[in-house]
Rosetta silent file (secondary structure, phi, psi, omega in degrees, C-alpha in Angstrom):
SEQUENCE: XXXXXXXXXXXXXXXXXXXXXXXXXXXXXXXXXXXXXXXXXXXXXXXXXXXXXXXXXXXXXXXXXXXXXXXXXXXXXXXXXXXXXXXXXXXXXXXXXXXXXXXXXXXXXXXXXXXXXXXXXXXXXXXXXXXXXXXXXXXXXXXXXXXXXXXXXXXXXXXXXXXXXXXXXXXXXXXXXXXXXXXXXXXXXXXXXXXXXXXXXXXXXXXXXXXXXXXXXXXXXXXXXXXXXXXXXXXXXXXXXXXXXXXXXXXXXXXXXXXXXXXXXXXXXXXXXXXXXXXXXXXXXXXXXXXXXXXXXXXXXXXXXX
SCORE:     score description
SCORE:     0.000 S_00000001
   1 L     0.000  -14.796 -172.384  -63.637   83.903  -65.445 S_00000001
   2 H   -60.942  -46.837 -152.770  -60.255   82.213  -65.721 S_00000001
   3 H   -72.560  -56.149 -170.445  -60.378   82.147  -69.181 S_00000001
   4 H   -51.699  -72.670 -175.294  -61.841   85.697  -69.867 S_00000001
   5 H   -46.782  -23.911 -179.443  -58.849   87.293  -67.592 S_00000001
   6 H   -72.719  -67.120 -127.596  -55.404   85.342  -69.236 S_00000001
   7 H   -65.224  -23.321 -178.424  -56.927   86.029  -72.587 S_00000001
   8 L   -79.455  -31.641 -165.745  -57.711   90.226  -71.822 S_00000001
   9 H   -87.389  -16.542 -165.979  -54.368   90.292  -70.058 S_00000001
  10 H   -79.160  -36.255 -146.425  -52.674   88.232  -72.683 S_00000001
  11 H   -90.290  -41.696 -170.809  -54.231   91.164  -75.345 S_00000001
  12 H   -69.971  -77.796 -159.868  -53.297   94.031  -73.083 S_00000001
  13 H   -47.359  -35.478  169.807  -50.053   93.049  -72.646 S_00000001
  14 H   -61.824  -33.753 -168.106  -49.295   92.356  -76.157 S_00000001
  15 H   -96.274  -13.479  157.315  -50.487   95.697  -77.291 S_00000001
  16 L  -171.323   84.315  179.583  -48.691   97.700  -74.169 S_00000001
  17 L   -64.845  155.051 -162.828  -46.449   95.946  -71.934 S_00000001
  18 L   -80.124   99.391 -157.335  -45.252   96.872  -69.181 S_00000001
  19 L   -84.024 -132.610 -172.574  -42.069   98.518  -69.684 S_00000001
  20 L   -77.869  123.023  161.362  -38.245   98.203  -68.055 S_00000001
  21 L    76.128   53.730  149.339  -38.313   99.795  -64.151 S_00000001
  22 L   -87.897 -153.915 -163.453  -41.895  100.046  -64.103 S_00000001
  23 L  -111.072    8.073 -179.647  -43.452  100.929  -60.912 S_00000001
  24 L   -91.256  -58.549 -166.424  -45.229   97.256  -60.005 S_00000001
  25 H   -55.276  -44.818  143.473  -41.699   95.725  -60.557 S_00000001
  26 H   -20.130  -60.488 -163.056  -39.827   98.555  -58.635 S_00000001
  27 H   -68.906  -42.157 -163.538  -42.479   98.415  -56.145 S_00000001
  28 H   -77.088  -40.806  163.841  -42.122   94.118  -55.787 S_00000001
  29 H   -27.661  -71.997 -141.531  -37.593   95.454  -55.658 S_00000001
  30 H   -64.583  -60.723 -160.758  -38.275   98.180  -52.595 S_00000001
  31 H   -43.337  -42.839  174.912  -40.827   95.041  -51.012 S_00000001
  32 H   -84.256  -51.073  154.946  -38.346   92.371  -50.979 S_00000001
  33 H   -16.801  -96.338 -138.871  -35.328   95.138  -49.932 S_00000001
  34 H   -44.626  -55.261  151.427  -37.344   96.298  -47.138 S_00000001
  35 H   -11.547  -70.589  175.700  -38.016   92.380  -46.215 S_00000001
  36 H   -67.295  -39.557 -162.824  -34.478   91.289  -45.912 S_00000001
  37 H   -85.197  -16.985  178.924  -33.816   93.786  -44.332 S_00000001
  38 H  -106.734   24.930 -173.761  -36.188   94.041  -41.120 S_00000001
  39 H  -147.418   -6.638  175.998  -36.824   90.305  -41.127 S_00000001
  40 L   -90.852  101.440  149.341  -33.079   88.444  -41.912 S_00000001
  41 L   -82.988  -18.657 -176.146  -31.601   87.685  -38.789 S_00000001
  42 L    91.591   -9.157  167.067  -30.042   84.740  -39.946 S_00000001
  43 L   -67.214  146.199  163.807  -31.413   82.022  -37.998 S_00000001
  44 L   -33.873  -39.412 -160.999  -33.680   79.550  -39.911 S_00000001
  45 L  -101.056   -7.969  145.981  -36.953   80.438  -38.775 S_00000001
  46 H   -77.280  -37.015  173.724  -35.934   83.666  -39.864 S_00000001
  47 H   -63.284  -12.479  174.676  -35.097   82.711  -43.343 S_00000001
  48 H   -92.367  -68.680 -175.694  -38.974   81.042  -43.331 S_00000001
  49 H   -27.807  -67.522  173.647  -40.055   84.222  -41.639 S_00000001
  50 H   -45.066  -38.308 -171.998  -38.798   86.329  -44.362 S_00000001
  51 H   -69.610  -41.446 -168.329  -39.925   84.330  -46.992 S_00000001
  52 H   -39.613  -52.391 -143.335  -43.793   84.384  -45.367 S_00000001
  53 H   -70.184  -67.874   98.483  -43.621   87.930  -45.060 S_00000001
  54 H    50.078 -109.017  162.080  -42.339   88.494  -48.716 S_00000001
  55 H   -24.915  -75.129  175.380  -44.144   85.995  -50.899 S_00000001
  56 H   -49.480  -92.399 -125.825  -47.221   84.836  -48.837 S_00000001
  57 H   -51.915  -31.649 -177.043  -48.336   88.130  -47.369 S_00000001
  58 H   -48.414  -54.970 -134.027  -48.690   90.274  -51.226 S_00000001
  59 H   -64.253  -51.153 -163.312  -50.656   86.763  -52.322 S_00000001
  60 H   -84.214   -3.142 -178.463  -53.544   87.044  -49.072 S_00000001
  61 H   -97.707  -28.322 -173.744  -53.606   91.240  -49.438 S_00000001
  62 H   -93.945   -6.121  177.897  -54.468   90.312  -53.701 S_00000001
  63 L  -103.235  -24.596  178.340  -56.977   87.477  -52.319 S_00000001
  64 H  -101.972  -20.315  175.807  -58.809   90.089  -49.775 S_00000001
  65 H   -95.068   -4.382  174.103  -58.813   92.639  -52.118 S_00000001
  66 H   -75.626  -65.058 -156.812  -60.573   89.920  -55.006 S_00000001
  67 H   -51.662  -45.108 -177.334  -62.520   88.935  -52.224 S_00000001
  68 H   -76.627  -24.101 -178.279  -63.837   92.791  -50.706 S_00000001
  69 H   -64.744  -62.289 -174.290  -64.413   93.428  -54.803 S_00000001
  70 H   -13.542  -62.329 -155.903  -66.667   90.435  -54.935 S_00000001
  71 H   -70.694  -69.087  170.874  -68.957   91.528  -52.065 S_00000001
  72 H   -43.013  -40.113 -178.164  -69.008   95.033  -52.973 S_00000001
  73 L  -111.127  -24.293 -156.109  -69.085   95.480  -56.365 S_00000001
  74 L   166.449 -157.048  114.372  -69.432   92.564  -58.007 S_00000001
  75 L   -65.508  -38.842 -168.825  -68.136   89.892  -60.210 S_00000001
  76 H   -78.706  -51.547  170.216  -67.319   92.301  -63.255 S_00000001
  77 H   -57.132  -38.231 -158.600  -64.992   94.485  -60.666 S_00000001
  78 H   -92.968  -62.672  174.692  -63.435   91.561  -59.264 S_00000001
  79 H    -0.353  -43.416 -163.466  -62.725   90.569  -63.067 S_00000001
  80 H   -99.521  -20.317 -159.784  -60.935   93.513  -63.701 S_00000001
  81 H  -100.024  -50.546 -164.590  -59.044   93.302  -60.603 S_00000001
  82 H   -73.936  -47.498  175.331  -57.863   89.833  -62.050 S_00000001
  83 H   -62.808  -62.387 -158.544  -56.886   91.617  -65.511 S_00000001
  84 H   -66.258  -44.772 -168.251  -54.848   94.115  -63.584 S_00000001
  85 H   -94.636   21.132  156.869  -52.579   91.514  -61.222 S_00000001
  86 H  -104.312  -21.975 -176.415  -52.266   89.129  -64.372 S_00000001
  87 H   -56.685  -46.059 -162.535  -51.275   92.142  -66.564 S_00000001
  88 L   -86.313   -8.955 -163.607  -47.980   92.896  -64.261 S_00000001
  89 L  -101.016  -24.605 -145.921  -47.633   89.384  -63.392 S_00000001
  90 L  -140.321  142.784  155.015  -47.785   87.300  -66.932 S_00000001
  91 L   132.263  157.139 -167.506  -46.882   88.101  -70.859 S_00000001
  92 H   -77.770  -12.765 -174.438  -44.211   87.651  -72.983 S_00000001
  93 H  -118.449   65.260  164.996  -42.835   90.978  -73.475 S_00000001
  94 H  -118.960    1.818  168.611  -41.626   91.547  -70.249 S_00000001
  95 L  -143.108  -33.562 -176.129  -38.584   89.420  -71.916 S_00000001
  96 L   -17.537  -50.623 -173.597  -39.110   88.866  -75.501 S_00000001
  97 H   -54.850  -37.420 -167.467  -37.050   91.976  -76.554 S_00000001
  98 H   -54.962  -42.352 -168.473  -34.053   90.453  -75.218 S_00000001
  99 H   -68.709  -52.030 -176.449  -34.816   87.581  -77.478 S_00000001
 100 H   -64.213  -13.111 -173.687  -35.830   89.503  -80.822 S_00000001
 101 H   -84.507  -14.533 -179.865  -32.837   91.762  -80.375 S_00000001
 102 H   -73.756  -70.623  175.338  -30.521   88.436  -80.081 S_00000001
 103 H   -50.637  -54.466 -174.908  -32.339   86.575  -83.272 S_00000001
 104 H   -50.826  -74.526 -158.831  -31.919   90.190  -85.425 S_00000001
 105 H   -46.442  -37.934  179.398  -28.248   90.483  -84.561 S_00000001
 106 H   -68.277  -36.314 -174.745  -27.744   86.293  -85.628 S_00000001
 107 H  -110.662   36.202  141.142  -29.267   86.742  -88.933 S_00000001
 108 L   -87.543   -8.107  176.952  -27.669   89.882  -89.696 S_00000001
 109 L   120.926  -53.937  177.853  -24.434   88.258  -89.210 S_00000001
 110 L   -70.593   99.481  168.427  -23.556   90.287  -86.510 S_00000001
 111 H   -83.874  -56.396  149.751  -22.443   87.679  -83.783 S_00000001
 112 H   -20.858  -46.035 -171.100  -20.478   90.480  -81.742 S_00000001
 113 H   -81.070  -49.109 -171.550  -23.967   92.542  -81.039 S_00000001
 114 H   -45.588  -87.667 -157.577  -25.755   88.744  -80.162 S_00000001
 115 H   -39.728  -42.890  159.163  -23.285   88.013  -77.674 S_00000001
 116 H   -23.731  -66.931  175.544  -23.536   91.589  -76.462 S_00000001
 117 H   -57.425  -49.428  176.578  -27.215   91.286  -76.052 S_00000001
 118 H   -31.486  -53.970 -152.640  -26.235   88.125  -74.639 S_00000001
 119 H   -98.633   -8.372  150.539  -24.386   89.012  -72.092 S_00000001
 120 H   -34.790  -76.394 -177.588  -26.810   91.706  -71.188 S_00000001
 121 H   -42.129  -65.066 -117.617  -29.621   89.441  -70.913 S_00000001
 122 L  -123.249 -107.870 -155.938  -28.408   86.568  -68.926 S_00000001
 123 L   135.160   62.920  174.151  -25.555   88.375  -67.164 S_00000001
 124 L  -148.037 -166.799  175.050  -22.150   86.483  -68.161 S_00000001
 125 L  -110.732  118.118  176.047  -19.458   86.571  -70.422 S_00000001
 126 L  -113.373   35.431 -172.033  -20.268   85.721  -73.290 S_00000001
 127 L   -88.112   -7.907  165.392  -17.519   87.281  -75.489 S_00000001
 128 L  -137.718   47.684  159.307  -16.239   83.748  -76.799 S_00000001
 129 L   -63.255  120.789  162.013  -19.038   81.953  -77.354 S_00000001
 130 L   -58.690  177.859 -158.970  -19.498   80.330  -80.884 S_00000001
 131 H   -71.401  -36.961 -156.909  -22.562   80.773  -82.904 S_00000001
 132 H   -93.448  -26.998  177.728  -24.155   77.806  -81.912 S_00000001
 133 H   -81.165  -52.472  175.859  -23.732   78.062  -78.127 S_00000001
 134 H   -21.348  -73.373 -155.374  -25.044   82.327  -78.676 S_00000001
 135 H   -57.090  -60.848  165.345  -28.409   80.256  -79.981 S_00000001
 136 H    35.410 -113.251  160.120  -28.017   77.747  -77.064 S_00000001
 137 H   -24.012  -67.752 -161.461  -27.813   79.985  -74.706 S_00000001
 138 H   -70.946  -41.900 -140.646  -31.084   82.326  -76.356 S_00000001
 139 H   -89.288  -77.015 -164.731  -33.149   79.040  -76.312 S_00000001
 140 H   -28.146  -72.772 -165.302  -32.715   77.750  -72.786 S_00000001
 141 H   -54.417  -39.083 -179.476  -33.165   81.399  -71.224 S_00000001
 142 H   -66.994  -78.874 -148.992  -36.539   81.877  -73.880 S_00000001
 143 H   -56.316  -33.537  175.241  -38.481   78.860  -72.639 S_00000001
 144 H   -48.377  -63.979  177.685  -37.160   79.359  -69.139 S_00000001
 145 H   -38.427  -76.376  179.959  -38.517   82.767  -69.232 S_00000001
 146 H   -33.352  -51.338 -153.925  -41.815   81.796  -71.160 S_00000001
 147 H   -71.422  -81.002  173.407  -42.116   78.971  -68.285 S_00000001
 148 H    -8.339  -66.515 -159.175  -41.600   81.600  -65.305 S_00000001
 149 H   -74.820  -31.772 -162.957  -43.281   84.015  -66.948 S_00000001
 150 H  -116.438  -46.083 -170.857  -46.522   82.634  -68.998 S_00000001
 151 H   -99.713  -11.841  171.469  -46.856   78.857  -67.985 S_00000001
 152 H   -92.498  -42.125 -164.912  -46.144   78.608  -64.241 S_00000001
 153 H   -72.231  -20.974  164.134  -48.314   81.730  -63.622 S_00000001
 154 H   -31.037  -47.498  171.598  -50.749   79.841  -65.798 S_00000001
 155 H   -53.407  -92.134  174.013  -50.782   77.084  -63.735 S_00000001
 156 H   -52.461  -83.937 -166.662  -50.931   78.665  -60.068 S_00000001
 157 H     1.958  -88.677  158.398  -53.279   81.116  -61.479 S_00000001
 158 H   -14.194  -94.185 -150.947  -55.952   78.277  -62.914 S_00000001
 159 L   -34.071  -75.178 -159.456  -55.320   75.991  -59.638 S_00000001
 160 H   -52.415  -68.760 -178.051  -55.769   78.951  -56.975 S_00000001
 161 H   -61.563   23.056  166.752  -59.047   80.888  -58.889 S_00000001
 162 H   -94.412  -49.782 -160.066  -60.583   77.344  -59.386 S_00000001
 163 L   -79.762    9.936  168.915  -60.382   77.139  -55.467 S_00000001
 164 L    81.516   10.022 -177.110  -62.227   80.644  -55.144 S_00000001
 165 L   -79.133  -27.680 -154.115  -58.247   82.740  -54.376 S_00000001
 166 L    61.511  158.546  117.936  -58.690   85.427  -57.146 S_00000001
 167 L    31.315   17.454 -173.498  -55.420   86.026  -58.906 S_00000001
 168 L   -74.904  -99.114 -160.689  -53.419   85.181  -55.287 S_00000001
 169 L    -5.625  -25.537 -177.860  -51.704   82.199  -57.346 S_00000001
 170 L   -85.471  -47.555 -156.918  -50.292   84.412  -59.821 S_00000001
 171 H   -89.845  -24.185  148.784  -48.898   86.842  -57.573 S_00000001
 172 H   -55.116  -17.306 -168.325  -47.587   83.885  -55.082 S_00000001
 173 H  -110.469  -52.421  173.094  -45.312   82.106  -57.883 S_00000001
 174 H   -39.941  -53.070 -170.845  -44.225   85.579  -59.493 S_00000001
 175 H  -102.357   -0.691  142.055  -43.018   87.078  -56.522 S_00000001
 176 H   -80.252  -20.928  131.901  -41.633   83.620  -54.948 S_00000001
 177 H   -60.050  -33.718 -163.451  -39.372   83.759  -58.385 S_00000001
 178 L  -108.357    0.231  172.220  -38.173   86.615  -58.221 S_00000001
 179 H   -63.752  -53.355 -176.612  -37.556   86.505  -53.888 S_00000001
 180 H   -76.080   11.286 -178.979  -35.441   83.211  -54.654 S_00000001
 181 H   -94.697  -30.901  176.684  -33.680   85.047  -57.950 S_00000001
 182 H   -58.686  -44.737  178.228  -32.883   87.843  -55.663 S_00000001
 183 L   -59.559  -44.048  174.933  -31.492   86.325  -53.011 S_00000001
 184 L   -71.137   -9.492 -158.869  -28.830   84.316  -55.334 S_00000001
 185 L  -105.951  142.707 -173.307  -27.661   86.710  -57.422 S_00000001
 186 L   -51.810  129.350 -179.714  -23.991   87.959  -56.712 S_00000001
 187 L   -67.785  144.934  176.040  -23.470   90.696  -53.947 S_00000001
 188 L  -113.273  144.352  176.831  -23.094   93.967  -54.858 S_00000001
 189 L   -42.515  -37.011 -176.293  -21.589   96.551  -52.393 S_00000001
 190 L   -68.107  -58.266 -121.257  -25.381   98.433  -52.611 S_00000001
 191 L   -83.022  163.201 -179.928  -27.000   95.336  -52.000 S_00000001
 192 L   -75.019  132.710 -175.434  -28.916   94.133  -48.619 S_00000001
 193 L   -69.389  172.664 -148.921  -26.987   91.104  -47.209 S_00000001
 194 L  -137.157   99.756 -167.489  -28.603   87.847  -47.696 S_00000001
 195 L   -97.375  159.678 -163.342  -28.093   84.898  -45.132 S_00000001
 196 H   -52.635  -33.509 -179.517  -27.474   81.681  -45.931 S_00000001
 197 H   -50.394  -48.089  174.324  -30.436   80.899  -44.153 S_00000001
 198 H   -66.321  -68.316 -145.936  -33.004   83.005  -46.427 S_00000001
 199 H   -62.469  -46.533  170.963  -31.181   81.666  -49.773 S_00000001
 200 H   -46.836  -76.285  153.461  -32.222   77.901  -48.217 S_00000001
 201 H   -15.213  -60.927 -157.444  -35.872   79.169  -47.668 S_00000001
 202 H   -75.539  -38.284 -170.115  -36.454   80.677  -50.797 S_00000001
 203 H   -78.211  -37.779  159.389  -34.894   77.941  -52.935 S_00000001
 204 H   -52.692  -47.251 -178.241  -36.899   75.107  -51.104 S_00000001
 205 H   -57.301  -53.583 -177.161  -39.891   77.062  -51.548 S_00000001
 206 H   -78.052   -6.180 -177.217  -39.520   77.679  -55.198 S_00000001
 207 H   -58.314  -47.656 -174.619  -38.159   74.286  -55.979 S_00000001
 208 H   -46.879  -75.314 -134.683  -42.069   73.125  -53.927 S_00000001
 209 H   -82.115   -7.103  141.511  -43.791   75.488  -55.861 S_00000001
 210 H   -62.075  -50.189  151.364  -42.169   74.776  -59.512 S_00000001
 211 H    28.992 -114.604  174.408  -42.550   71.539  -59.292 S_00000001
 212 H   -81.562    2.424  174.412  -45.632   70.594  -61.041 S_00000001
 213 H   -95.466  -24.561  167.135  -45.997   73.637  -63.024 S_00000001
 214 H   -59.493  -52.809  165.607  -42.602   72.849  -64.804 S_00000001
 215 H   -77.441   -3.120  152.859  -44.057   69.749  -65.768 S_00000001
 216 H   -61.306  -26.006  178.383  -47.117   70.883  -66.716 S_00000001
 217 H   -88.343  -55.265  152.394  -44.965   72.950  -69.131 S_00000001
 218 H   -20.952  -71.499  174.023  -43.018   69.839  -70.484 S_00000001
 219 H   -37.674  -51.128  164.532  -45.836   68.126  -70.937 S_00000001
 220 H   -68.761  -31.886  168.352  -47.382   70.783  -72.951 S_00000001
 221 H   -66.281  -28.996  153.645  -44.079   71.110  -75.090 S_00000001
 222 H   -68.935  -17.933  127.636  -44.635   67.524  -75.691 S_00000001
 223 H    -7.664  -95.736 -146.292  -47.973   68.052  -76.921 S_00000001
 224 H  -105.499   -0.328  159.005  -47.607   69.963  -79.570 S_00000001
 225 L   -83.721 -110.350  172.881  -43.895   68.918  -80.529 S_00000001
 226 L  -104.660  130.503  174.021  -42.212   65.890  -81.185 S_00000001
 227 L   -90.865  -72.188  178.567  -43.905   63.894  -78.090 S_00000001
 228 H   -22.780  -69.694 -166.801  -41.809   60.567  -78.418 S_00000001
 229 H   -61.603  -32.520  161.550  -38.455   62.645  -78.817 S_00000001
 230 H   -45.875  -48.341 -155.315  -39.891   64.901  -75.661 S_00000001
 231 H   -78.933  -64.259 -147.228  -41.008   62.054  -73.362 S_00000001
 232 H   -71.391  -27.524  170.015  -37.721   60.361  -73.805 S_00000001
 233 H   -81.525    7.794  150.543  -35.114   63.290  -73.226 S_00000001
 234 H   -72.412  -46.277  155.775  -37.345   64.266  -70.301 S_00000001
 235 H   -29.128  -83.510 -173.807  -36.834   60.677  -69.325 S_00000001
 236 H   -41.658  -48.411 -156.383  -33.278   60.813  -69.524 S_00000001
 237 H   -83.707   -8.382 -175.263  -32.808   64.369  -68.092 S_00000001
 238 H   -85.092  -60.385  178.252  -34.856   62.914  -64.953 S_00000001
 239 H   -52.044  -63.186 -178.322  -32.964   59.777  -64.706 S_00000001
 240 H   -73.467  -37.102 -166.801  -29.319   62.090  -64.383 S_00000001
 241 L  -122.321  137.349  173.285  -30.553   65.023  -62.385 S_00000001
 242 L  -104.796  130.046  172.013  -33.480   63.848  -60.491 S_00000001
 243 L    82.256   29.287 -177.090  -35.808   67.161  -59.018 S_00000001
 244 L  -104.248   89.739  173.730  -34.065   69.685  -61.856 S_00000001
 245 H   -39.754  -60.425 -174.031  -36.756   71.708  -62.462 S_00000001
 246 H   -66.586  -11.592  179.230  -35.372   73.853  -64.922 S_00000001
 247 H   -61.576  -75.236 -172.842  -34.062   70.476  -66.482 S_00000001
 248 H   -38.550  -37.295 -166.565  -37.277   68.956  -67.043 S_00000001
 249 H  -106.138  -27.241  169.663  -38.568   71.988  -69.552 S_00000001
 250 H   -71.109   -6.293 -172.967  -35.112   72.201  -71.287 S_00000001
 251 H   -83.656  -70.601 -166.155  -35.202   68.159  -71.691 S_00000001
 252 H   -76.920   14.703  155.254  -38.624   68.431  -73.045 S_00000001
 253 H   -94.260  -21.388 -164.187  -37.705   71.445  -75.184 S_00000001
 254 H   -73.480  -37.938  177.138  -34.554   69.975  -76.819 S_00000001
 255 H  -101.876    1.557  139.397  -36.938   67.184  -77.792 S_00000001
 256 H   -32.571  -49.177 -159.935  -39.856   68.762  -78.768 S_00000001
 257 L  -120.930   43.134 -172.911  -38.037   70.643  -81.231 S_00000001
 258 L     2.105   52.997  164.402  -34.855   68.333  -82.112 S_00000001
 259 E  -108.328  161.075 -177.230  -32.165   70.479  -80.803 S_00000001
 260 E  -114.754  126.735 -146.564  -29.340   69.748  -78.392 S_00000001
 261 L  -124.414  159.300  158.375  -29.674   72.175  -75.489 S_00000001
 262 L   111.983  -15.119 -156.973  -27.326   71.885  -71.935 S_00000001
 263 H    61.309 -137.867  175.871  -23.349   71.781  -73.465 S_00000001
 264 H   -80.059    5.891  169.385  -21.909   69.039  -72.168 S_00000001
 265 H  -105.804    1.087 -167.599  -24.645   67.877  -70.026 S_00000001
 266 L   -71.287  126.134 -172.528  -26.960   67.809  -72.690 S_00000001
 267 L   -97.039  159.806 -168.964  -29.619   64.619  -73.465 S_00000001
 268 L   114.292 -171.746  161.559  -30.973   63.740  -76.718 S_00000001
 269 L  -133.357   -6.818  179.525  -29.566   63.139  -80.047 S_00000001
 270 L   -33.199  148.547  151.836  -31.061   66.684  -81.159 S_00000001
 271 E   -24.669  152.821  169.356  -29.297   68.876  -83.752 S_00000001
 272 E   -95.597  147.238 -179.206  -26.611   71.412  -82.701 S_00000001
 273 L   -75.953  148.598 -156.864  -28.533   74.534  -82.431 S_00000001
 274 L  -120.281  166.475 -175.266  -28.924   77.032  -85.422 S_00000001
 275 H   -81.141  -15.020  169.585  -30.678   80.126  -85.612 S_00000001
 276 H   -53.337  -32.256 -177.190  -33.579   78.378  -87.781 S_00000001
 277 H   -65.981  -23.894  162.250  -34.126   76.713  -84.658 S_00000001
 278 H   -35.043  -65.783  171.846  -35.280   80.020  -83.127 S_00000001
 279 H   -65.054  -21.079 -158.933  -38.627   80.261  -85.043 S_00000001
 280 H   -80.524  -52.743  165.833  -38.900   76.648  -84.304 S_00000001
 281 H   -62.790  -36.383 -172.543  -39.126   77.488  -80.207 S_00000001
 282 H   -69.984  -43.799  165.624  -41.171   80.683  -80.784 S_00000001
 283 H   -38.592  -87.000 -109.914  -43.852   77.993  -82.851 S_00000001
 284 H   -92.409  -45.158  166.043  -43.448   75.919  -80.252 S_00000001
 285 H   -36.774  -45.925 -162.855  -44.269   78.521  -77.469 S_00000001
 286 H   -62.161  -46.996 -163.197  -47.204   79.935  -79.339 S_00000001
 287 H   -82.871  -40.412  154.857  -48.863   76.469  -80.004 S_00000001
 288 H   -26.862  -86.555 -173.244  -48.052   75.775  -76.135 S_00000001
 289 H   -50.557  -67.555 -179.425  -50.120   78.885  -75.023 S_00000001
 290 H   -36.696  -31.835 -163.409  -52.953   78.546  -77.798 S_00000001
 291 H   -88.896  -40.676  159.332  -53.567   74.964  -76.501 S_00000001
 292 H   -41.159  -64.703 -170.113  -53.497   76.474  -72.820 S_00000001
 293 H   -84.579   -9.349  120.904  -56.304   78.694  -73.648 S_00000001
 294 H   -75.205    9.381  176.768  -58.464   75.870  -75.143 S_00000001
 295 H   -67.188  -57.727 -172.867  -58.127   73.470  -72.324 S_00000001
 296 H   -31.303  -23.578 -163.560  -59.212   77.049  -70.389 S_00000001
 297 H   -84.549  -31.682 -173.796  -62.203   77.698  -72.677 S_00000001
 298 H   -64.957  -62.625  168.348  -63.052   74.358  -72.576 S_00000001
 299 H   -64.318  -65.109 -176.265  -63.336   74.173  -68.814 S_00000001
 300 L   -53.911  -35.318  173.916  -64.872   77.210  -68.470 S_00000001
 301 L   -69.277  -16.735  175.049  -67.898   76.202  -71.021 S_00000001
 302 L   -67.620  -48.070 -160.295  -67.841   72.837  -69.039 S_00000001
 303 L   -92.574   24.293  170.555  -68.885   74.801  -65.619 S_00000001
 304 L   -91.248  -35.674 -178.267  -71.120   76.887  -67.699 S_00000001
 305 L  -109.948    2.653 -171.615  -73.478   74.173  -68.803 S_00000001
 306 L   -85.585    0.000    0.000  -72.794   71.983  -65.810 S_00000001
């Protein structure tokens, strides 16, 4: 059933995505709000507390409601139940645009609109960036996304429904991204304060839970890229930051696709990046996913005849 649900939700999404300030994403906003605010006290075991409440509790209310589908209706309802929390939770164009509107504006010329979009996207200043940092910059933040977004829920998803969870796995690593992106992100006068205590919590948690699905995503970028050129700037980027999650898929993206990603921290010998290299990462995403969904197909046809 694993297989059947990415690949409907994968279809769905592409053909009507979910757009900006919809009402799941809103709704996951008001959830975490409401969180900090009746559950940050500021002690530690409040900053765990908060996270339980937050993260955990959505994941066992999307595992009892797979679970009461089961009993009641079916298999085919709890299916569909699985298509619905992979629709809001997974897919590519919940970021993409940022990216195609970035790539138009470089090979039109127009470097002023990229960095614009840039600076949109990501949220910095990007008003004196050179061309080649703009592209960077688009690359890191794409595969980051794509990881977040396609290949970690991919992961948890798989793991959790193998183990009889429904769709929990998806909706634990989605909404334990965006608790620890929330918490970090620079106070605003509206926003609910944030104690140091939560900001510990959530980033130990997502560091646990990113983990092996970042290298499951390496791994796959090494697949179907350069693997040798992959392994060893994964190697490398391991060896200087040891436990850098987000390292580990830009190491094995720079060398999948023999660009040099990172500035001045950057491993390899890759290329400096160009906007050809653009098409190079969306190939490399695509081939990524495609390979995902024959391991998936694969397995599933295994426990079909076993």
């Amino acid at each position: 059933m694993s297989f059947i649900s990415i690949l409907f939700a994968l279809l769905l999404e592409q053909a009507r995505p979910l757009g900006q300030g919809n009402p799941v994403h809103l709704g996951v906003r008001s959830w975490v709000r409401w969180v900090l605010r009746n559950f940050d006290a500021g002690k530690p075991q409040h900053g765990w507390l908060a996270w339980w409440v937050a993260v955990v509790l959505p994941a066992i209310v999307v595992f009892a409601v797979h679970w009461l589908l089961v009993w009641s209706l079916g298999w085919i309802a709890a299916a569909v139940w699985s298509i619905t929390i992979l629709y809001s939770t997974l897919g590519f164009r919940q970021f993409s645009h940022h990216f195609t509107e970035i790539r138009d504006a470089l090979l039109a010329g127009d470097e002023d609109l990229a960095r614009q979009r840039l600076a949109s996207w990501m949220r910095m200043d990007a008003s004196n960036l050179p061309r080649s940092e703009i592209v960077g910059h688009v690359i890191s933040h794409s595969v980051l996304s794509a990881h977040r977004h396609v290949f970690g829920v991919f992961a948890w998803y798989s793991l959790l429904a193998a183990m009889g969870l429904g769709p929990a796995g998806a909706v634990l690593y989605r909404i334990g991204e965006y608790f620890a992106r929330y918490v970090n992100r620079p106070a605003r006068p509206s926003s609910v304060p944030v104690s140091p205590s939560v900001q510990e919590a959530a980033n130990a948690a997502w560091h646990a839970m990113d983990w092996v699905p970042a290298r499951i995503t390496a791994l796959g970028f090494a697949f179907v890229g350069s693997f040798e050129e992959a392994v060893d700037a994964w190697r490398q980027q391991e060896a200087q930051f040891p436990g850098d999650n987000d390292g580990v898929v830009l190491a094995a993206t720079a060398g999948a696709v023999n660009v040099k990603l990172g500035g001045p921290n950057s491993v390899g010998d890759g290329q400096t990046p160009q906007p050809v290299h653009l098409r190079a990462v969306v190939g490399l995403v695509w081939r990524t996913v495609v390979m995902w969904m024959v391991f998936l197909a694969l397995l599933s046809l295994a426990r079909l005849l076993g």
